[in-house]
N, C-alpha and C positions, 0 to 999 in steps of 0.2 A: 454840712458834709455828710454821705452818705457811710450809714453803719456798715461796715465789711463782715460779711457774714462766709464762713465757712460750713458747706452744709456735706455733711458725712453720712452716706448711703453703701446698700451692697452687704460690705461685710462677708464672711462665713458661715455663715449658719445656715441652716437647712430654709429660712424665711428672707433669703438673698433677693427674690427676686419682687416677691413684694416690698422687700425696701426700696429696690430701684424702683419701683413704680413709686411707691411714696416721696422718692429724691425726685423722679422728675415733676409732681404736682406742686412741690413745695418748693422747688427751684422758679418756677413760673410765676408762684404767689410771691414770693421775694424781691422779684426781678419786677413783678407788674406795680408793689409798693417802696420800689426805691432801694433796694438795698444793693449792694456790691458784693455777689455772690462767687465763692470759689466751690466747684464739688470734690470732693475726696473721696477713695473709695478706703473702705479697712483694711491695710497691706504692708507691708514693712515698709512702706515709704513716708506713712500718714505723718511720723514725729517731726521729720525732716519736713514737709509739706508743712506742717502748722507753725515750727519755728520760721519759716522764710517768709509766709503769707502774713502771721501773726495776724489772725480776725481779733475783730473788738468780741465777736461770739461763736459759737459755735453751735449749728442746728445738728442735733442730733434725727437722721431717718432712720437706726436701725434698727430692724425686731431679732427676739430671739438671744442666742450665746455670744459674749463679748460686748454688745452694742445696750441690751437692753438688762443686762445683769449685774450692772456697777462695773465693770471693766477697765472700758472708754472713760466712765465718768471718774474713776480714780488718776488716767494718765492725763484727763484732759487739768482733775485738782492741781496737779504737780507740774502742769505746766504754766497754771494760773490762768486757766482761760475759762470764761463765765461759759453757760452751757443752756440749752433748755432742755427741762424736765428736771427728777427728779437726782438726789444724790447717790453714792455710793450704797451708803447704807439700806436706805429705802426702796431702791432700784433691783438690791440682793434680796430684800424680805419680801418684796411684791412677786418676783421671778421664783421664789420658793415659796409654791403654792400650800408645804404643810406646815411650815414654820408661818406664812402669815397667816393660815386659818386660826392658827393659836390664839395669834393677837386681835385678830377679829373675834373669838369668844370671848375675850378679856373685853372687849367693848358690846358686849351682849346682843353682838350679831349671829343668829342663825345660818348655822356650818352644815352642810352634808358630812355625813359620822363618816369615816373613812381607815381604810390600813396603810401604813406606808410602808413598803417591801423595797429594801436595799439589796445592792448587789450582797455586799455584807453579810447580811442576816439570811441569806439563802447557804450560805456554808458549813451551817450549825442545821438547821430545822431541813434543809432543803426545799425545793418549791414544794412540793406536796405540804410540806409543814405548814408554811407561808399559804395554801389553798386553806388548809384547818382552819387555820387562825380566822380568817376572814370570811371563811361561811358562819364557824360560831359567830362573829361581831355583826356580819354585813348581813344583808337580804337580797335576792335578786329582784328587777335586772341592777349592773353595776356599771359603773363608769370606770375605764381604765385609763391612764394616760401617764406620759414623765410628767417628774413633779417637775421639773426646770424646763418646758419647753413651752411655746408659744402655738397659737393659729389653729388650736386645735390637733398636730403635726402628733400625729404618735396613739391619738385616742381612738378607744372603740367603745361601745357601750355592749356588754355580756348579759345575757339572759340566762341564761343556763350554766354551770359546773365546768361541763365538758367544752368549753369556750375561753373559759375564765386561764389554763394554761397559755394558750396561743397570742391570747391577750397581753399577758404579762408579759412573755416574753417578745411578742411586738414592739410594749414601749421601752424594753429597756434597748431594743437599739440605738436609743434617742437619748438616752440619759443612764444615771447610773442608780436613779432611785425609782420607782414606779408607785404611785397614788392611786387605792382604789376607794371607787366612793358607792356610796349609795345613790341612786340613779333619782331625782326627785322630778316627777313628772308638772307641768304645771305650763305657764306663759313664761318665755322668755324676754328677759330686760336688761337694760344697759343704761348706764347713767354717768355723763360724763362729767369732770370735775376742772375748774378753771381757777388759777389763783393763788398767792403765795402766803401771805398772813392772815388774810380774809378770804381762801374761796367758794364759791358760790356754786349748787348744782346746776347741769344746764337739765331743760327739758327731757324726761324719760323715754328712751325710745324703747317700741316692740319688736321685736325680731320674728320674721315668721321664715320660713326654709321652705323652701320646695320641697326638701327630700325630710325635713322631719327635723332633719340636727343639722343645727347652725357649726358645719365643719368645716373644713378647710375651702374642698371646692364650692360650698355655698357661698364664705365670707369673701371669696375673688373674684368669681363669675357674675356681670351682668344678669341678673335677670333670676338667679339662683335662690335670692332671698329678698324681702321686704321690710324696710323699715316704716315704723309706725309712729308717728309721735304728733300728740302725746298717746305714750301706751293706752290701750283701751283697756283697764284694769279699775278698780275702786281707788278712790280719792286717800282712803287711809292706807294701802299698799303702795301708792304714790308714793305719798310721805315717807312712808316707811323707807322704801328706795334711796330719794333723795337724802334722806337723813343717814340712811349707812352709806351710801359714797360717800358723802363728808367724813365721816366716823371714819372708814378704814384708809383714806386719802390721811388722816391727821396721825389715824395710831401706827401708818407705817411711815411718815415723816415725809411725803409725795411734796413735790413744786412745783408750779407753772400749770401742769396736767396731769390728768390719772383718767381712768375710767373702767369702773365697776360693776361688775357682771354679775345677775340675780337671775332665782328660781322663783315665779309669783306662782304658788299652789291653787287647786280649786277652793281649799280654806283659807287662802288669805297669808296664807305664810309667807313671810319674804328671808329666800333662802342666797347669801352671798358665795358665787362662786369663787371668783378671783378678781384680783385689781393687773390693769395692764399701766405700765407707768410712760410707755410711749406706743401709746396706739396710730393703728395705721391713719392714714392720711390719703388712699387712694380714691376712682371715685367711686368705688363703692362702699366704701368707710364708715362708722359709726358717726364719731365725735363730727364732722364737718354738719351731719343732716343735720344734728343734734345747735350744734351752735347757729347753722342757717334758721334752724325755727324759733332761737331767742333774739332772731334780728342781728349776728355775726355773720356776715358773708366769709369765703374762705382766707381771701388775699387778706382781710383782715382779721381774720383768726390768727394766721400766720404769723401775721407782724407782732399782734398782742404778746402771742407766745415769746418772740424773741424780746420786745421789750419785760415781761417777768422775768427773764433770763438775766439781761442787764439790770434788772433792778435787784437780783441777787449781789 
């Protein structure tokens, strides 16, 4: 008997439409290994939808607020329906990129030093305050972005002072806290992580950009960016990679998948940017090149995932 699978794309967020592109790759991979799919979209209807359908599971596509922030994953706890990825908890800590760097130093992974500016804390110091603060701490150029937002959606990278205002308040359209980092120049990498009590890293991939920075329109467009795998980087930077996805997949408590995004220096440094707890899935995508090179074609990727799901 064919597992009934609910697969929920779309959504709210500002990364809507890359879901529906991910709903429809992963509808197809479903549908080509056997499963009985329904799609939902995220809407006041969804409760009603999943109590009448009642799936054995539920394929989570969404990126971004509500979908990939423990949201979903707490209505779908309370409804008692298994899920794939990651929980409540872990889905919130991965999604708040300064509270998991924390936890990423506690497992002595190298963090870009950063400030974090609240709407908050602009009422006492003011933005100028908030500029003080973070030239004494920071160096230029700087990385701005919401600390809660996905895809890149909100970041710019500041060279100068007089940039670093416009900056800020860029991301806080998108959120209500804004991340500024130190800008760590180097090779960029990606490592995806598979697996629930034993997971395993897949294959390193390189990210190379047409425009320089792997940002929104690089990570969507055909043809915008390039995946490399295996990364062209040294054998002990590898390792190192591999070994902190595992590490920041365990210390923020990730299931089924994650995938962890690093800064490889020209010394060898391997600097963790953030963990995505449901990475995209379209076909321009990370984690698919990444599992096609350790011999996981897509429609069975797909499946794998849903059975970790049920195996929760």
């Amino acid at each position: 008997m064919k597992n009934k699978v609910a697969l929920i794309c779309g959504g709210k967020s500002e990364e809507r439409e890359v879901s529906l592109l991910t709903g429809r790759q992963v509808r197809g991979a479903l549908i080509e290994t056997g499963f009985d799919v329904t799609t939902l979209d995220l809407n006041d209807n969804l409760v009603t939808a999943l109590k009448e359908d009642r799936p054995d599971v539920v394929f989570i596509a969404l990126h971004g607020k509500y979908g990939e922030d423990g949201c979903l994953q707490g209505l779908l706890d309370i409804l008692g329906l298994p899920y794939v990825g990651s929980g409540v908890l872990a889905s919130a800590l991965a999604m708040n990129k300064a509270i998991s760097k924390k936890l990423f130093r506690l497992e002595g992974l190298l963090c870009p030093k950063d400030v974090l500016v609240s709407r908050y804390s602009l009422q006492q110091p003011g933005l100028e305050g908030a500029i003080e603060q973070i030239d004494k701490n920071l160096t230029y150029p700087l990385v701005v972005k919401p600390n809660k937002q996905g895809s890149t959606i909100g970041l710019m990278v500041v060279r100068t002072r007089c940039d670093l205002e416009n900056a800020i308040l860029y991301a806080f359209k998108y959120d209500d806290e804004v991340l500024v980092e130190e800008f760590i120049s180097g090779t960029e990498i990606t490592v995806g992580v598979l697996g629930n009590d034993e997971p395993q890293a897949l294959p390193v991939t390189e990210i190379r950009s047409v425009t320089g920075l792997y940002d929104y329109e690089a990570k969507y467009t055909p043809g915008m960016s390039e995946h490399i795998i295996p990364a062209q980087i040294s054998d002990f930077a590898y390792r190192t990679a591999q070994d902190g996805a595992l590490k920041s997949h365990r210390a923020l408590g990730c299931r089924s998948i994650s995938r962890s995004d690093f800064i490889v220096t020209p010394g060898d440094k391997t600097y963790i940017l953030e963990v995505n707890t449901i990475p995209g899935m379209t076909r321009t995508s990370l984690i698919p090149d990444a599992a096609k090179a350790a011999g996981i074609d897509f429609p069975d990727l797909i499946a794998l995932l849903v059975e970790l799901a049920l195996e929760k």
